[in-house]
Legacy VTK file of the C-alpha trace (Angstrom):
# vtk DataFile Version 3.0
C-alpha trace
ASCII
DATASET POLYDATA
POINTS 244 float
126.954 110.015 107.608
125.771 108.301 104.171
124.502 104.169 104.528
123.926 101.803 102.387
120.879 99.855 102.533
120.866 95.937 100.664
117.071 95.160 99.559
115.202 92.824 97.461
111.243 92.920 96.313
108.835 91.781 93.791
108.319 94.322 91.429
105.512 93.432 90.144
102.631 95.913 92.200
105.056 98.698 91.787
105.105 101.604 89.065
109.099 100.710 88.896
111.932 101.953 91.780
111.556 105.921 91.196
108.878 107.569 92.580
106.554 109.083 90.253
102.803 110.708 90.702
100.110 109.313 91.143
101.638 106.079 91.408
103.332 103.222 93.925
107.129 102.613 93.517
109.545 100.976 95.888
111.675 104.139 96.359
108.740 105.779 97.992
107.630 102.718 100.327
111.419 102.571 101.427
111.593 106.299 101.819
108.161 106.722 103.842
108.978 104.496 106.289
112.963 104.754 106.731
111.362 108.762 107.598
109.335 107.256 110.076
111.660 104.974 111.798
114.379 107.799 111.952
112.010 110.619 112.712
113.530 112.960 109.748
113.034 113.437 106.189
115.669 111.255 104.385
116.399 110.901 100.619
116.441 107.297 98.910
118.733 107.434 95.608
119.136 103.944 94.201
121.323 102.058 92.739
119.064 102.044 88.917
115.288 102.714 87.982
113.937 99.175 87.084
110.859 99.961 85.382
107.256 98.973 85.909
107.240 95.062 87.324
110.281 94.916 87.049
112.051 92.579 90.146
115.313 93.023 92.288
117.321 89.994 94.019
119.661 92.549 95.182
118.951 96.270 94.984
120.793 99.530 97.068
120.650 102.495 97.975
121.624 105.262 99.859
120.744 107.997 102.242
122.072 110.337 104.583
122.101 110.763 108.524
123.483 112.157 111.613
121.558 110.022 113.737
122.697 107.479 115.699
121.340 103.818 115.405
121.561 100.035 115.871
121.251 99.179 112.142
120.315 95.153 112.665
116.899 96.714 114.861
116.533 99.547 111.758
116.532 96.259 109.580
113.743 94.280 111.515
111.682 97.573 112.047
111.963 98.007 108.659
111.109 94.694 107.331
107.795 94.662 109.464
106.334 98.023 108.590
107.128 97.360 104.129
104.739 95.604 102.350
105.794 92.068 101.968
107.161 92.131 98.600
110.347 94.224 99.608
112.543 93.152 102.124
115.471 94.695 103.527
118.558 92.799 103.805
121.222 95.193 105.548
122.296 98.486 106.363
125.486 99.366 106.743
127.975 102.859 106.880
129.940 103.496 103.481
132.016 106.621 102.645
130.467 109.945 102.229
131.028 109.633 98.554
130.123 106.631 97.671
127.054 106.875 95.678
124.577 104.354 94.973
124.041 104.616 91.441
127.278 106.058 90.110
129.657 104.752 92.351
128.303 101.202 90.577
130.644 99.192 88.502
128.427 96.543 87.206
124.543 95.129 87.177
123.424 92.008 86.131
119.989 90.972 85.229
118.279 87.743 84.708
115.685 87.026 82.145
113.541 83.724 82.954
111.809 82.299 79.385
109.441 78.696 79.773
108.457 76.602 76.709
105.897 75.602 79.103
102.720 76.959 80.738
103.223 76.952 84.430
100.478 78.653 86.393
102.611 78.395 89.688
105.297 80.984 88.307
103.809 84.436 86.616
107.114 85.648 86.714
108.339 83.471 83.351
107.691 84.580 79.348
105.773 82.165 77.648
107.419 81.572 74.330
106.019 78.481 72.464
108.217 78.181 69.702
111.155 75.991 69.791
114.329 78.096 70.958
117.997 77.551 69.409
120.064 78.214 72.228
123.006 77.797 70.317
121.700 80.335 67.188
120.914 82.613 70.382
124.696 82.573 72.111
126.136 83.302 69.047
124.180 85.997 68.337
125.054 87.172 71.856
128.939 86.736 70.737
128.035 90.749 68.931
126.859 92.292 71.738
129.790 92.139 73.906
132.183 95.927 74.380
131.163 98.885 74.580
129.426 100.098 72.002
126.001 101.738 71.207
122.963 100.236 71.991
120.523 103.003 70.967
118.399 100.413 68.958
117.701 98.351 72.390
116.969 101.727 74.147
113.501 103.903 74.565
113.338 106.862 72.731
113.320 110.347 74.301
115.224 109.427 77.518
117.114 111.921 79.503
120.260 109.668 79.333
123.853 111.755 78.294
125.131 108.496 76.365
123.727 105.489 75.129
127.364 103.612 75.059
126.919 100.654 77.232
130.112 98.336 77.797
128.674 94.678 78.411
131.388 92.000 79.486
128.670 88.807 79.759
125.999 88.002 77.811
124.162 84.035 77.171
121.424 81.946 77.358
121.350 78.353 79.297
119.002 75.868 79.057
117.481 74.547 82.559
114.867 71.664 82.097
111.809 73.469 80.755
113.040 76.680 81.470
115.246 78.989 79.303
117.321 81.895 81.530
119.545 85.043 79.935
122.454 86.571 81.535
123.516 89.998 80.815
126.108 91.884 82.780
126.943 95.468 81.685
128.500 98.615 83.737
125.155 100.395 83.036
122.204 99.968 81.457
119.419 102.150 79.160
116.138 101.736 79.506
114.110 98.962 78.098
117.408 97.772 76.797
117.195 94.306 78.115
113.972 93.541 77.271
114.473 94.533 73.917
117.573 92.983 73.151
115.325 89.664 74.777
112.795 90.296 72.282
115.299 90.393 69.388
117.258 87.256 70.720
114.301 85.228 70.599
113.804 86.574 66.981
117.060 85.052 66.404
116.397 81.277 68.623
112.785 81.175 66.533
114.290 81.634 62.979
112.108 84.740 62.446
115.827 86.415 61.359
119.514 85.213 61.129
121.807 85.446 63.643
123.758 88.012 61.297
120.908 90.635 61.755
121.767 91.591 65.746
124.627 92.965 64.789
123.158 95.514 61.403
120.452 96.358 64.406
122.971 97.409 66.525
124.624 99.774 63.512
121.742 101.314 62.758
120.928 102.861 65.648
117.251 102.631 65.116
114.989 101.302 68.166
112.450 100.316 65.214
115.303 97.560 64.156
115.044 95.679 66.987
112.652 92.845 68.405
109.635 93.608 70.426
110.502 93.911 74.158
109.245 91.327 75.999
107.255 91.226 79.246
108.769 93.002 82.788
107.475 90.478 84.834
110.247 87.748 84.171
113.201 90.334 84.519
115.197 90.594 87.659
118.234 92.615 88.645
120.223 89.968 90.238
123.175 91.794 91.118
125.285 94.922 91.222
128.375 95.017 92.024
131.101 97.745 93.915
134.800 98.562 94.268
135.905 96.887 97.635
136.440 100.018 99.083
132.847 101.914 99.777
LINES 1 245
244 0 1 2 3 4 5 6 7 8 9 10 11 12 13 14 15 16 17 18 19 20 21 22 23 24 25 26 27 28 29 30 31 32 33 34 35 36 37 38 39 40 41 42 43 44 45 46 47 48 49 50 51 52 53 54 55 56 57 58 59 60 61 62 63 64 65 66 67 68 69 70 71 72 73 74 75 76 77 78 79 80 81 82 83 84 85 86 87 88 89 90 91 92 93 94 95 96 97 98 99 100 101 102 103 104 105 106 107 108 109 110 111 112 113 114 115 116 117 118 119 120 121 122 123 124 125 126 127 128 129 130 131 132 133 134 135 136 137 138 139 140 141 142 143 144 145 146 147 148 149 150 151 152 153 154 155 156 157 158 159 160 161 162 163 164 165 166 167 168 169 170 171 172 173 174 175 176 177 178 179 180 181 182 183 184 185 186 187 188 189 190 191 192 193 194 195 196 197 198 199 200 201 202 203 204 205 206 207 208 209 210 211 212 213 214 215 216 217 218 219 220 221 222 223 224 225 226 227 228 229 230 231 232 233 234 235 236 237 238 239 240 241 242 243
């Protein structure tokens, strides 16, 4: 029997969601004790691999079972033996082949920008330029489709396309802070960060609003913007067919 488990945490004491050597992730804290609570061995596969301090509002995943269980107790078990920055939300039975990660239609992230020191919030970019929202939506305008984002992506990843078809995309101004939408039905790595950095280019004046879309032509990660910080990124939703 496959579930689905609903989580959120704070990404910012974890080496990203995959597990990796040598070093904490959130797949492995969810895994470890899931094992213990069941008794078995299970598998965590996620919906995506945020990277390093990187944060989820909503995050699954899934993993397989023949055991029986009450899943609201699995839920409070579960919640008291994580670490307090990842919480469990649900658990709940899907169809054997629904998959986490590729049965995913969309993800959304959130990027949170302040023009303002605030010493109560780490999880905000300090930017103290003036930003032009409005130079910054339009430059958003170019990266809507599908298309190639190679310039927004790392280099050398293991990924079998780098075509990425994003249906939302804009900034809003909210009193002193500055937030970015992006919603895509995948995304590369880095590539939100850097197409932040670049963006911000753009709301400075450092280049013209023209310029996102020769980046995205040339294909060239060196094109782009600097990517910005982890810590103000969250993965705010993802989203399935209604029939899982």
């Amino acid at each position: 029997m496959r579930y689905f488990i609903e989580l959120s945490y704070n990404g910012t004491n974890y080496h990203g969601w995959q597990k990796q050597l040598n070093a904490n992730s959130v797949q492995e804290e969810l895994t470890r004790c899931i094992s213990i609570l069941l008794k078995e061995e299970v598998e965590i596969i996620g919906a995506g691999r945020t990277d390093s301090g990187v944060h989820a509002n909503q995050m699954f995943a899934h993993f397989d079972t023949e055991k029986i269980f009450d899943s609201d107790k699995i839920v409070s078990k579960l919640n008291s033996f994580l670490p307090n920055d990842i919480s469990v939300k649900r658990i709940f039975k899907v169809r054997e082949d629904t998959h986490a990660r590729f049965t995913a239609i969309a993800r959304t992230y959130q990027y949170f920008v302040s023009n303002k020191k605030d010493i109560f919030n780490q999880n905000l970019h300090l930017v103290l330029k003036d930003l032009n929202v409005e130079r910054m939506n339009d430059a958003c305008q170019n990266l809507l489709g599908e298309q190639d984002f190679t310039s927004f992506s790392k280099v050398n990843t293991d990924t079998f396309t780098n075509n990425c078809d994003i249906t939302h995309a804009q900034w809003k101004h909210e009193g002193d802070h500055f937030v970015f939408t992006i919603s895509s039905n995948r995304f590369l790595r880095n590539m939100v960060r850097s197409i932040v950095g670049t963006l911000i280019d753009i709301g400075t004046g450092k280049i013209e609003v023209t310029e996102i879309k020769k980046i995205i032509e040339k294909k060239d990660r060196c094109e782009a913007g600097v990517s910005v910080p982890a810590k103000a990124l969250f993965l705010t939703q993802v989203k399935y067919p209604d029939n899982i």
